[in-house]
Each structure stands twice: as structure tokens, then as C-alpha cells.
SEVEX-272300 format. One record per atom (N, C-alpha, C): residue in one letter; x, y, z. Coordinates in pm, whole numbers, plus 32768, in hexadecimal, padded with zeros to 4 digits. Atoms other than C-alpha are relative to their C-alpha. Layout:
SEVEX-272300
aXYZ/...
//
This chain:
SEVEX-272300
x8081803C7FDC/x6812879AA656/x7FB180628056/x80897F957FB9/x66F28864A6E6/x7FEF7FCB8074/x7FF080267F64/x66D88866A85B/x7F5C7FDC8032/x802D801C7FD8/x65C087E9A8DC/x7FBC80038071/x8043800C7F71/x64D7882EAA42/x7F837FCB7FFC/x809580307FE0/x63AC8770AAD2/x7FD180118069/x805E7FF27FB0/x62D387EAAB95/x7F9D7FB0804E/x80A3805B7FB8/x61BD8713AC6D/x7FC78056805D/x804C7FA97FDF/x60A887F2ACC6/x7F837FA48028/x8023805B7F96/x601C8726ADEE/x7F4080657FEC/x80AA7FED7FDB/x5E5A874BADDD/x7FF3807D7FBD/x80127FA5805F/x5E55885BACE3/x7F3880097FE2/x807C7FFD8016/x5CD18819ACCD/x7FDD80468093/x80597FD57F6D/x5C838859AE4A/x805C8040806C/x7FAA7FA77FB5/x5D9C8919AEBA/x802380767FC5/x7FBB7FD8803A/x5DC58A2BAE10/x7F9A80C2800E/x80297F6C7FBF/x5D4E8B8DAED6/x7FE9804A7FA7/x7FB77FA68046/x5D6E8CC6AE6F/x804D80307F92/x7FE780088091/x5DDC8C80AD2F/x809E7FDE8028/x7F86805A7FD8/x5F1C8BB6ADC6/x80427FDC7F70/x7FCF8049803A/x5F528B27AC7B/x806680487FA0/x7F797FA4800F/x60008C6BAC2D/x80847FC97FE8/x7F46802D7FEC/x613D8BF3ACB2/x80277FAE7FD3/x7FD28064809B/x613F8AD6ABAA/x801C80287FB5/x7FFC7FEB8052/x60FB8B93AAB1/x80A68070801D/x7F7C7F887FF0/x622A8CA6AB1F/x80577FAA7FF8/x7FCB80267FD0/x63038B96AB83/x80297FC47F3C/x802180378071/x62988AFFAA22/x806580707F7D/x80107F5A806F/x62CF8C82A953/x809A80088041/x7F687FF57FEC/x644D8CB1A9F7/x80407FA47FD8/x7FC58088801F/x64C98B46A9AD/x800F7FFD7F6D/x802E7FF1809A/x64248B5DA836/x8087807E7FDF/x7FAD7F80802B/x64C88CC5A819/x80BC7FFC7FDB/x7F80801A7FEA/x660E8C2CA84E/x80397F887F81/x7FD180698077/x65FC8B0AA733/x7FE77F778084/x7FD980767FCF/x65D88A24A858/x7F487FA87FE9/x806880338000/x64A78900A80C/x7FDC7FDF808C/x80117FF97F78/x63D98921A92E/x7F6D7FB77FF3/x805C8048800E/x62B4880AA967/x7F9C7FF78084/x8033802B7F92/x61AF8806AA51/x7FB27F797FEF/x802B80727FE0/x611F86CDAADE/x7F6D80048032/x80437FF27FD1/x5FC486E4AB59/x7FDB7F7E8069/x802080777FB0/x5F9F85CEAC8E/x7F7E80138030/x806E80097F95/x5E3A8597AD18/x7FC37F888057/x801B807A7F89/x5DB084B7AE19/x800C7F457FA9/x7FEB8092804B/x5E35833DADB6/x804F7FF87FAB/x7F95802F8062/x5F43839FACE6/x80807FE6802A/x7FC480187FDB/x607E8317ACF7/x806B80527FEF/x7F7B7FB1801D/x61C283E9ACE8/x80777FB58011/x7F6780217FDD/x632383A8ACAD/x80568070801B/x7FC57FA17FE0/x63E88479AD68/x809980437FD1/x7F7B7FC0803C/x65238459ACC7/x7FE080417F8A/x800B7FB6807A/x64A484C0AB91/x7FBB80A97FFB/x801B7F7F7FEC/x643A85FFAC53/x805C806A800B/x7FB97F8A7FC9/x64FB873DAC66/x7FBA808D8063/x80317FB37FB2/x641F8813AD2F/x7F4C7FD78019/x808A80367FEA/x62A6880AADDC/x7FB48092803F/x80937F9F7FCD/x616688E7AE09/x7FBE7FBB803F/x805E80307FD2/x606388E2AEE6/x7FCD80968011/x80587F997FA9/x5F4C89E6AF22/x7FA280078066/x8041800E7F5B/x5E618A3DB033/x7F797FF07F89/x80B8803A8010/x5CF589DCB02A/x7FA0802A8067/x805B7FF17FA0/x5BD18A15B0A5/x7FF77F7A8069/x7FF5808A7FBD/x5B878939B1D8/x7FB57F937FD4/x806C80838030/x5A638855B11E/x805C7FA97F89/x7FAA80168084/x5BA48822AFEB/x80407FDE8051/x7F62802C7FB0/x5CCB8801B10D/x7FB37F3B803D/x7FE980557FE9/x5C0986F6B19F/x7FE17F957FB5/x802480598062/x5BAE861FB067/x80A57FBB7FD7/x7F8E80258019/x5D258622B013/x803A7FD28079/x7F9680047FA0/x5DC485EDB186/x80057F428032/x7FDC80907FD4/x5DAF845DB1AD/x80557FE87F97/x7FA48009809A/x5E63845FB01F/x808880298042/x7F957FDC8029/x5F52853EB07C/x80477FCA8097/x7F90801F7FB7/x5FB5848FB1D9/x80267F767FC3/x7FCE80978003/x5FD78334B146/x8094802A7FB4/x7F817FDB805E/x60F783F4B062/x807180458057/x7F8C7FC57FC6/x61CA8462B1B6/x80697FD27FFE/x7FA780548003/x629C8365B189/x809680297FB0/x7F6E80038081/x635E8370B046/x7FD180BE7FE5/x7FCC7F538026/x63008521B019/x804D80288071/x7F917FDA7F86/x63D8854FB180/x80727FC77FE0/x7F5F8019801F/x64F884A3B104/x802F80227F6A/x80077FA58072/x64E1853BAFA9/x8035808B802D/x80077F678003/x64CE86A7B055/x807880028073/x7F93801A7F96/x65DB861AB17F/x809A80157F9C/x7FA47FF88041/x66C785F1B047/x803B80807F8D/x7FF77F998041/x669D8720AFAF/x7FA680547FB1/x806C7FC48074/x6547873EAEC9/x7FE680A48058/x803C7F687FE5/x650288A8AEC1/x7F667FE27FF7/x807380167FF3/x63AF88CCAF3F/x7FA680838044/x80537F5C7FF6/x62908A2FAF2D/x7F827FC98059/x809880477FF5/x615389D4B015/x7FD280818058/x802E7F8B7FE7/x60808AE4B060/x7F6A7FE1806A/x80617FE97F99/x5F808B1EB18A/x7FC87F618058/x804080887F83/x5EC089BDB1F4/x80607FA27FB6/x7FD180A0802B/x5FB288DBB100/x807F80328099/x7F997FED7F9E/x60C689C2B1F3/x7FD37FC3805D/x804D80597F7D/x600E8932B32A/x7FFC7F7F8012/x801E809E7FC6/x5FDC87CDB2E3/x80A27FEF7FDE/x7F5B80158011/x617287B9B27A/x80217FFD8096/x7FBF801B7F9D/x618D87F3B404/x7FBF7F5E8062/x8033806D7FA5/x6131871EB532/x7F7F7FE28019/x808980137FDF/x5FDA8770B58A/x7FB380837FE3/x80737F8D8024/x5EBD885DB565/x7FAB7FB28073/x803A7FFE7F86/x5DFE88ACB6A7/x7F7980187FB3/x809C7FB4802E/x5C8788EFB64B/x7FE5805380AB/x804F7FB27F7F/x5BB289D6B72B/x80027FD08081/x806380527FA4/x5B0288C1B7EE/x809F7F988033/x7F7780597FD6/x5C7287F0B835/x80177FB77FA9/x7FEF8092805C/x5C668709B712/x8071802C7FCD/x7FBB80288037/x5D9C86A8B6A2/x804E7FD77F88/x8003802F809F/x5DEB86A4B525/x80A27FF28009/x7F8280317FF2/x5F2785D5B4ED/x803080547F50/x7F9C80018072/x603A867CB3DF/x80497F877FDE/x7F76803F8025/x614785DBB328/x80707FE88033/x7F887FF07F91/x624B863EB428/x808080407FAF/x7F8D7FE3804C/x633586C5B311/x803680668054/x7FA37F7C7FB4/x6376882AB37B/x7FAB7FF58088/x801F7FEF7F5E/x63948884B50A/x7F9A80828015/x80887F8C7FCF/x62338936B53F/x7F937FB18013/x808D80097FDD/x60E08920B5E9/x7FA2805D8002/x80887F868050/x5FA789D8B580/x7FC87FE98083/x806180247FBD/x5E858A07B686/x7FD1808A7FAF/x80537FBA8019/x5D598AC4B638/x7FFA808F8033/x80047FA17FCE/x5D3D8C2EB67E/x7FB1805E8007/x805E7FED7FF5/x5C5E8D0FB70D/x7FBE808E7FCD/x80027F9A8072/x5CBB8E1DB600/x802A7FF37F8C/x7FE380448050/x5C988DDFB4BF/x807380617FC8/x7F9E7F93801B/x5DD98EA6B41C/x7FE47FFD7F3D/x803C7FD7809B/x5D638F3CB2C4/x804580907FE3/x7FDD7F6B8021/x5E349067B218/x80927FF27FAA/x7FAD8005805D/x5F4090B3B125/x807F7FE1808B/x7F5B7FFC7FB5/x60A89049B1AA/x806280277FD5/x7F7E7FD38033/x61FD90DFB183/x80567FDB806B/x7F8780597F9D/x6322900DB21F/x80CC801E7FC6/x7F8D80028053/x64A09015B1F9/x80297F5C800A/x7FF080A07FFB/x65158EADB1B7/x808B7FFF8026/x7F4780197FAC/x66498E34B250/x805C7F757F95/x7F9D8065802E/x66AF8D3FB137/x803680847F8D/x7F9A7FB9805B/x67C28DEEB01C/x7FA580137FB6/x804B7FF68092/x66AE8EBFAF44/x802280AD8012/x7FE67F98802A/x66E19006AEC6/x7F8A80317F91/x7FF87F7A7FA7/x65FC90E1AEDC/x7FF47F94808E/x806E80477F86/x659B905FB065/x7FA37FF0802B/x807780017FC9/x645B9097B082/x7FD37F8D7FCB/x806A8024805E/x63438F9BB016/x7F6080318049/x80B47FEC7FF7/x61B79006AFE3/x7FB47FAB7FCB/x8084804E8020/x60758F4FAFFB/x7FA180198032/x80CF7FE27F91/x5F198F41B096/x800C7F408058/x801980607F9C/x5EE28E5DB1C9/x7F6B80018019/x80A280307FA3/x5D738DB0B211/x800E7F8F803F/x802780797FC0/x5D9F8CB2B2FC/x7FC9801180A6/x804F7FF57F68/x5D0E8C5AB467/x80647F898046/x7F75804B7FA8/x5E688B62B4CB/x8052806B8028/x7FB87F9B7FAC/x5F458BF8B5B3/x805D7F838008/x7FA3809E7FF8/x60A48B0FB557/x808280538064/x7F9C7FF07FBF/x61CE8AF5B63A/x806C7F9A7F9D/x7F7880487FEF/x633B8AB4B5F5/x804F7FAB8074/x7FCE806E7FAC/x63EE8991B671/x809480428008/x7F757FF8802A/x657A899AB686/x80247FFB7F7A/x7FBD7FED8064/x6595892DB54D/x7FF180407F6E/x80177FBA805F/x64FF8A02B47C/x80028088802A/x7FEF7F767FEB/x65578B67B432/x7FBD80427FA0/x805B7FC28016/x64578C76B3E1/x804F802C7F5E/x800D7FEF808B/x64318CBFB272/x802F809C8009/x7FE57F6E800E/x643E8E4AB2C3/x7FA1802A8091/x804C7FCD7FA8/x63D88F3AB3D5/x7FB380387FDD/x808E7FBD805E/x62B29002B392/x801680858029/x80367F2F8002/x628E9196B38B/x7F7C80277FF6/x80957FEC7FF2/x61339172B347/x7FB37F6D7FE5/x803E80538002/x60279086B364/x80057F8D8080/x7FE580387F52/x600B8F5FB49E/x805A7F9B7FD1/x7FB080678018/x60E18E35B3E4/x7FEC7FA18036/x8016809D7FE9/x60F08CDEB478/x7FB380178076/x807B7FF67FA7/x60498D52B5C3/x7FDD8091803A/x80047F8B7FEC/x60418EB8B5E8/x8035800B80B6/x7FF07FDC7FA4/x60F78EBFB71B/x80927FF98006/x7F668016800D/x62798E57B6DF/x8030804B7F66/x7FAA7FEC8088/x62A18F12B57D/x80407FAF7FAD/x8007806C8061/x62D18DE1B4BA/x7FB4800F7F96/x804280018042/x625D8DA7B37A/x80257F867FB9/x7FA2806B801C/x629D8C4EB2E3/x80657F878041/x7FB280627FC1/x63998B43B30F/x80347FB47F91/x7F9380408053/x64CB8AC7B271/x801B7F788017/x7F8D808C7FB8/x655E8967B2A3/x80197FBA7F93/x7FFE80518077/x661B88B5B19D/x8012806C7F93/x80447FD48048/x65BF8943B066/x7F857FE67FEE/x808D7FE07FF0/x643F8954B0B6/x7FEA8061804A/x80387FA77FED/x63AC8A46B0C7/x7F7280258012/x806F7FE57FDB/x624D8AA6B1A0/x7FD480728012/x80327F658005/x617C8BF0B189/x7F9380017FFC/x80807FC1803B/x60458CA2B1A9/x7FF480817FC6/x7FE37F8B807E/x60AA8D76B0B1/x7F8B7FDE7F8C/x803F7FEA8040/x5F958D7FAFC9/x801380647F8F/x7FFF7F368043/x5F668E9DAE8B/x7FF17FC47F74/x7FA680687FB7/x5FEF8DAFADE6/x8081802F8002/x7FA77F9D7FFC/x61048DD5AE5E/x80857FF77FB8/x7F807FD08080/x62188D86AD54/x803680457F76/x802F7F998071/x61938E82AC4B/x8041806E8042/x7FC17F4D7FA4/x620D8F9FAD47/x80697FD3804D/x7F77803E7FC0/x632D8EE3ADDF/x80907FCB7F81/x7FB5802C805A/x64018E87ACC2/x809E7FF38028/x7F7A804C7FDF/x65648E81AD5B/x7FE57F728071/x800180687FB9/x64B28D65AE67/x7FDB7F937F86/x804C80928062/x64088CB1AD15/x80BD7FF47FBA/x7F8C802E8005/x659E8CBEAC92/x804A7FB6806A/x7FD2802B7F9A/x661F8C49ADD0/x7FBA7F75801F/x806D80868008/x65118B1DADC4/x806D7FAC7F4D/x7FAB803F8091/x65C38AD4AC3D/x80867FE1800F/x7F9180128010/x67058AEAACBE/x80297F888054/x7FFB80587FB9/x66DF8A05ADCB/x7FD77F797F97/x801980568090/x6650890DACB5/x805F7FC47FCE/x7FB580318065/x675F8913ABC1/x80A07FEE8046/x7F9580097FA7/x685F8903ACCF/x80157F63802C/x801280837FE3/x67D187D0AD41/x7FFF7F9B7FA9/x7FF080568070/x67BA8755ABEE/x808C7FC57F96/x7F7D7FDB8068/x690387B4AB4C/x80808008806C/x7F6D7FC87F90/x6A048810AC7F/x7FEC8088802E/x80097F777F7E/x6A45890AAD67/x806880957F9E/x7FDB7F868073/x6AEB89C8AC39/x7F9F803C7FBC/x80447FE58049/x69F189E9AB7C/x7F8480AD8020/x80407F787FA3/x69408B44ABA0/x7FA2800D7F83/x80797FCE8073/x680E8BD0AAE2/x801E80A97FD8/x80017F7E805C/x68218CEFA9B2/x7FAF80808037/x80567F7F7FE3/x67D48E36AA13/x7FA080447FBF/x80A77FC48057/x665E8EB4A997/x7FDC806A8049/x80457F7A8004/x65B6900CA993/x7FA27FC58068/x8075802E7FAB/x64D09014AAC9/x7FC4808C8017/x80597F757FEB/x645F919EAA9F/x7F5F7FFB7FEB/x80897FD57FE4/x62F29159AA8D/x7FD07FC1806D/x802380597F73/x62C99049AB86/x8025807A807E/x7FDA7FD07F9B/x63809142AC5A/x7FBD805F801D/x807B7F7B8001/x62929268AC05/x7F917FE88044/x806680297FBE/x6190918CAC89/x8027802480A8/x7FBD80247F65/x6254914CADC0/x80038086804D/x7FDC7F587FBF/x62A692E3ADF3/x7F6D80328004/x80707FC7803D/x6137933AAD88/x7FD87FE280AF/x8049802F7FA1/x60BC9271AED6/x8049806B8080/x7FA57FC57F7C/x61F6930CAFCB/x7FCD80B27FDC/x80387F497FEE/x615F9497AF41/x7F9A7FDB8044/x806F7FF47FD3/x6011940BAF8A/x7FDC7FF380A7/x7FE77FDB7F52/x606493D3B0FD/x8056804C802D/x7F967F957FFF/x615994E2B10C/x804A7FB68055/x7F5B80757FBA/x627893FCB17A/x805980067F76/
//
């Protein structure tokens, strides 16, 4: 029987940066490559999801006039997506979906924007915006270690206890340009302002996203087929000449 993944690709209309939707489509192009049927879901404001019938979840960043059209939708859904992602859903959210996944978001002026509370982080506003290619080594099991992207944001996030940084950075400012952070692990979710996009040039983190998947789907035996990743990776080396790192 043919294996099966589903995707739910959370506001795909008004979240979706930098061409974020990349990391669907990559996530989409490795899974396929493998024989495995891989489905995305498109959720937008008012739809309902079933979570069991999910195996993994997107979210991209937005502009702020798109983040806040979606952010009353996506808190009424903290409920049942925190105990979904508490139990294991592998989960990619990139720049402002990374942000509202934590506790709060500081604005300039003091206002208060309530997260989800999933992963342990708080955003406040910052008074530099951090814009520039990044090169990080990641601290979860990937081979090569580095990952590259482009960072535009103006949040400056902190780690709590219980989340551990996605990767340190070698270049670029990462979660606040002052602790070498970049990211944030907890669970299997995964938060970044990794931009580019960034699972076209990351390809052992877009396997490591599949494996977590079919692990969760099938058992802790279950491992994913080894696939050719020499051009994705060309991308990936092309960026580390271009900053001589």
C-alpha cells in the first residue's frame, strides 16, 4: 500500500513571505521522490481541521496587515493545535507564524499581542530591524550542519527554558542579535526566521521534518529512503562561497 503524508498549510493566502511556500513545495518534491503520497491541505480563516488526520503543519510569515487578519483564527485554534504539537505533530513555522506560536509579542509602544503559548518564547519589538543572508550550525542530528537563509524581521525573540535554539549563527543577527540564537526547537516544532525559502537549500532539515512524520505515523522504526540531495546542496554551498564562510 502506498504511504501516505498530509500536510495542513495553516493561511497559505496571507501568510506566505518571501516565497515561504517553498518549503511545501520541497517538503512536497522529497516525499513524492520517494513513492511516498504526500497531500497538502490548504486551511484558511474558518476552516476546520482534524488533527489526527494530520501528519505535519506549515505556517508562513506575513506581512503585518496579513498576520493580523489571520491572528484571532489562528488563536481560537490554541487549543486542540498545542496538544496535537504536545503529542508529537511535526510542525515548520517561519518568522511571525514563529512568533505568535510563543507567549507574547511586545510592540514598540507596550502593547501586548497574546501567542498561543506553545513554544517557550517572547518577541518584543526591536530597534534594529535585522535584514541579511544567514549561515547557522544547527544543533539537531543534520549532516551537513550548517543551515542558510535571509532574515527580514524587526522581533527580537527570547528563549524560555524550554525551548532550545534551532542553531547558532556565524552570520547574520538570528532571534535577537545579541545571544547567537537562531530559532527554536521544542517538541518537534519547529520556529525560524529563516527565510530564502528555506527548505530548497536545507534539504537534510526538509528530510529531518519527513522523518519526524513517518516516525510518528508508522513507529519509531520506521526510517525514510535515502534520496540524491546534490543540487539542493549546490544551492546551499553556492550561498556559504558567497559569504566566504
Amino acid at each position: 500500500m502506498e504511504m501516505q503524508l498530509v500536510l495542513a498549510h495553516l493561511y497559505p493566502q496571507h501568510m506566505n513571505l518571501y516565497g515561504d511556500r517553498g518549503n511545501v513545495l520541497a517538503l512536497q518534491y522529497r516525499a513524492q521522490k520517494r513513492g511516498i503520497n504526500f497531500h497538502v491541505v490548504d486551511i484558511e480563516m474558518g476552516q476546520d481541521v482534524d488533527w489526527h488526520e494530520v501528519d505535519m503543519v506549515f505556517m508562513g510569515g506575513g506581512e503585518d496587515s496579513h498576520q493580523a487578519m489571520i491572528y484571532e483564527d489562528f488563536l481560537n485554534r490554541k487549543s486542540r493545535l498545542s496538544e496535537s504539537l504536545s503529542l508529537g505533530l511535526p510542525m515548520l513555522a517561519i518568522c511571525g507564524a514563529y512568533q505568535l506560536l510563543g507567549h507574547e509579542y511586545v510592540t514598540a509602544d507596550g502593547n501586548r499581542l497574546e501567542g498561543i503559548g506553545y513554544l517557550d518564547i517572547t518577541t518584543r519589538a526591536g530597534s534594529v530591524r535585522s535584514i541579511g543572508d544567514v549561515v547557522c550550525d544547527g544543533v539537531l542530528s543534520l549532516t551537513p550542519k550548517t543551515l542558510v537563509g535571509f532574515e527580514n524581521h524587526g522581533g527580537q525573540t527570547y528563549l524560555g527554558d524550554l525551548a532550545g535554539p534551532l542553531a547558532h549563527v556565524r552570520l547574520g543577527r538570528g532571534n535577537n542579535g545579541e545571544d547567537g540564537t537562531e530559532g527554536a526547537v521544542q517538541g518537534h516544532t519547529i520556529g525560524t526566521y529563516l527565510h530564502g525559502s528555506l527548505l530548497p537549500k536545507n534539504p537534510h532539515l526538509t528530510d529531518l521534518l519527513l522523518t519526524w512524520a513517518i516516525k510518528r505515523r508508522l513507529g519509531p522504526d520506521a526510517n525514510l529512503a535515502p534520496l540524491d540531495a546534490s543540487w539542493e546542496l549546490a544551492a546551499h554551498d553556492v550561498i556559504l562561497r558567497r559569504v566566504k564562510i
